[in-house]
N, C-alpha and C positions, 0 to 999 in steps of 0.2 A: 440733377440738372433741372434747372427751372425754367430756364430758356430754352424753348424746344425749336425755335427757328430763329437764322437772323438773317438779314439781306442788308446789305453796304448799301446807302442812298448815292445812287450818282444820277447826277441831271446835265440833258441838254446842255450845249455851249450858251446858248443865251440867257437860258434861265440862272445857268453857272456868276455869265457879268451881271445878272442882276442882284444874285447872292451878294456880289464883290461890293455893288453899287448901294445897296440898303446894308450891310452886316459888316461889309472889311473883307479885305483877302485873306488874313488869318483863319475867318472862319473855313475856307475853302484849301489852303494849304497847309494849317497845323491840327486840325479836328477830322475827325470820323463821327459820319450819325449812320447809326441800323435801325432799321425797321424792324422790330421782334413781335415775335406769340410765345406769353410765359401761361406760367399757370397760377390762376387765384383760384381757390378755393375749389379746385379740381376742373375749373372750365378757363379754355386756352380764349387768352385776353389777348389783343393786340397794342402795341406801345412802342416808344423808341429808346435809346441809348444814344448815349453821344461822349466820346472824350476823345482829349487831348494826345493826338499821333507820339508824342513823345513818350517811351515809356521806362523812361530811365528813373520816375521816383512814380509814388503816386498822388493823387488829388482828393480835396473834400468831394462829399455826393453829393449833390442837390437833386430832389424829387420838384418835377413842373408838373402842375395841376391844370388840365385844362378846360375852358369854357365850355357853352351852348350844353343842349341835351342831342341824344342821339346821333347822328350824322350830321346835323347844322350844330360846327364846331370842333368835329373832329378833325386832328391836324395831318396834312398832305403831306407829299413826301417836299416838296420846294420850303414850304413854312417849318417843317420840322430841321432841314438841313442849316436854311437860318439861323433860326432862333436859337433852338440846341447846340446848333456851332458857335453861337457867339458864346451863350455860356462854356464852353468847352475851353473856347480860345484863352476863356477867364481865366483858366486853370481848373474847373471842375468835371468833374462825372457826373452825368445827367440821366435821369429815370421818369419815363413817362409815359402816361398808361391813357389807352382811349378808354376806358374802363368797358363793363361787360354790355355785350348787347351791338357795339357801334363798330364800324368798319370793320365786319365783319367777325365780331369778338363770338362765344356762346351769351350765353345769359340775357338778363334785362336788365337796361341802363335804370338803374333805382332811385337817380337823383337825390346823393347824398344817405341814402341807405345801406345795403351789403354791398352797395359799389366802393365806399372807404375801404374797403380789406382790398381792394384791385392798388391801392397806394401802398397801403400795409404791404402789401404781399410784391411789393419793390423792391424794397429792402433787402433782402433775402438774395438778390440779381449780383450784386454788388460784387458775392461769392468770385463769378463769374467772369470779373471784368481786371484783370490785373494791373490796371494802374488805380485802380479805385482804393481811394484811405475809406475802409470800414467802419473806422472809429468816427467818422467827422461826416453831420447831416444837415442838409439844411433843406428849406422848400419854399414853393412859390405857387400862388393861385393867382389867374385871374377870372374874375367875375365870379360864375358857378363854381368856377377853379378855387374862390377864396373861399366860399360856402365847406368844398370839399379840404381846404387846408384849415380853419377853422375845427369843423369836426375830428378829421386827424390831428392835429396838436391835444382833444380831450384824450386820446387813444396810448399818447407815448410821450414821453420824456425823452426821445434818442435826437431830436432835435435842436441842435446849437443857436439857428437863426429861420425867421420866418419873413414872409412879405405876402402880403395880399393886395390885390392891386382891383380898384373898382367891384369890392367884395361882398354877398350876398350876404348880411348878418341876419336878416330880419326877413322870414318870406313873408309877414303879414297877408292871412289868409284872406283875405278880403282885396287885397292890390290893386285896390282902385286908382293908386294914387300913378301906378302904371300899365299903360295897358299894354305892353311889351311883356313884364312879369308875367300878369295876369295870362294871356296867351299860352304862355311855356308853363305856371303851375296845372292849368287844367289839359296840357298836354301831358303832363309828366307824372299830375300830381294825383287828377279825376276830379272829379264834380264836389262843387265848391259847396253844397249842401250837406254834403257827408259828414259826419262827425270824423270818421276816420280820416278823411283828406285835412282836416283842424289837425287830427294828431299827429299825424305826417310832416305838418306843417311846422308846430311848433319841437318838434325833436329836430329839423333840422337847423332850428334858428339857432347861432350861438350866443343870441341877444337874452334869451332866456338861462343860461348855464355858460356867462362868462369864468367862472370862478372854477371849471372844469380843464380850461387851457393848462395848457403846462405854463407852469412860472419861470421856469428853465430856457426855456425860449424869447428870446425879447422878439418881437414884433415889428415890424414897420409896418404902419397901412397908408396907401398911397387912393387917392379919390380926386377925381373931377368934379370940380364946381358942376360945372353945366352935362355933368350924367343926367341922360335921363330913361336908361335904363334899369340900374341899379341906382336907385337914387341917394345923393351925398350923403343924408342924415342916417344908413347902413352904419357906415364908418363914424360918424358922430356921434350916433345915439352908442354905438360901442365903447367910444372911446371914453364916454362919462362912466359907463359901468366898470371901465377897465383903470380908471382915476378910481375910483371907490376904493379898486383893490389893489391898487398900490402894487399894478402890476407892470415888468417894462414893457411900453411901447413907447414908437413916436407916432404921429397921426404928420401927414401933409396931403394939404388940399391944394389942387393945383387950378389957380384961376383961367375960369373957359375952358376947363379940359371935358372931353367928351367919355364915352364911357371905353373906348380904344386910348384915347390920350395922345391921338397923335399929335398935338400941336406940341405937346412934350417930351419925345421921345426920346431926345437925345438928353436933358434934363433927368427922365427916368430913368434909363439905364446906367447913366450916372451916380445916380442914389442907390438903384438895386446892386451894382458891384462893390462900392462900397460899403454897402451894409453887409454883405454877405464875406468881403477878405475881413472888414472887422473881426465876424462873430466865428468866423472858420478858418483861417490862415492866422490869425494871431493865438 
């Protein structure tokens, strides 16, 4: 067993109509999310699940990667019940890990370090969940989240489709160009003098070792014009290197979108279902 604890998410009646009001009543009538503690690499991680009430067949997995460092960004139980319900409602199984260090996990959040084996080590859950198809994976980051989907696509080939959305390809050690970045690497990363915080740096960029993704994997990368967190040219400067190699993706940049996207969210999730019954239901 990898799962050593789960709790059913149930929320307040109001919080319940506001799920209804931003996500659909499906997510609230045909999905279940839990809140679990598994185990990575012998220290108990905290993370959710989420699928589909019906369990007469089963579903593809989808692993959700999520944003921020530490505790700013780790997901609640109201945004987990959303979010993961509406994938759920899609028809998938859902796996998602606060990785180690944050809301209470053991360890240290490593920012894209031996925090990727807290994704890896989801996989394995799947055992667990009986309506989950084993065979069929797909995943999704955003922002830091695409950073850490990035890195895990070099790790494995068991991935059918990816999405990274507002995705950190480049930490460029220097981050002048954002001082948002800059903020969270020398919270995350340490002092920008260090030779070591450069080498930190550049192992986690996949700007540097596109050619290590898996080619098995097509890609979508979804970016806002007017990010100015993660700024556009992440996703651009990538997607010339990933032309080079004549590998699938598609790139959409969405005009005036910010580094959440909410002016397109209905747009987005649009795209993101899509790509995902493509590359995992057919």
């Amino acid at each position: 067993m990898q799962i050593l604890s789960r709790e059913m998410i149930s929320l307040p009646e109001q919080q319940n109509k506001m799920i209804i009001s931003g996500w659909g009543a499906d997510v609230l009538d045909k999905t279940t999310v839990e809140k679990i503690t598994y185990l990575s690499d012998g220290l108990k991680v905290k993370g959710y699940i989420a699928y589909p009430n019906d369990n007469s067949k089963t579903y593809p997995c989808i692993i959700w990667c999520r944003g921020g460092y530490g505790n700013a960004g780790a997901i609640d139980k109201f945004t987990a019940r959303g979010m993961f319900g509406q994938l759920a409602s899609w028809g998938y199984c859902v796996f998602a890990s606060q990785y180690r260090g944050n809301d209470g996990s053991e360890g240290h959040d490593d920012f894209g370090g031996d925090d990727v084996n807290d994704i890896l080590n989801l996989i394995p859950l799947a055992d667990e969940i009986p309506q989950a198809n084993k065979n069929v994976w797909g995943i999704e980051g955003w922002s830091r989240g695409g950073m850490m989907t990035y890195l895990t696509l070099t790790r494995t080939n068991i991935f059918k489709a990816a999405i990274v959305l507002g995705g950190i390809a480049n930490l460029r050690c220097n981050a002048e160009e954002s001082k948002f970045m800059r903020r969270l690497y020398e919270y995350s990363l340490g002092n920008f003098t260090n030779e070591e915080f450069k080498k930190r740096c550049e192992e986690r960029s996949i700007i540097n070792f596109p050619e290590k993704l898996s080619r098995q994997t097509p890609l979508l990368i979804i970016h806002g014009n007017a990010d100015e967190r993660v700024l556009p040219h992440d996703s651009i400067d990538l997607s010339y290197k990933l032309l080079e190699l004549n590998f699938p993706f598609r790139l959409v940049m969405l005009e005036g979108g910010d580094h959440f996207l909410k002016s397109h969210r209905q747009e987005v999730d649009e795209m993101r279902r899509k790509w995902f019954d493509r590359f995992l239901k057919n």
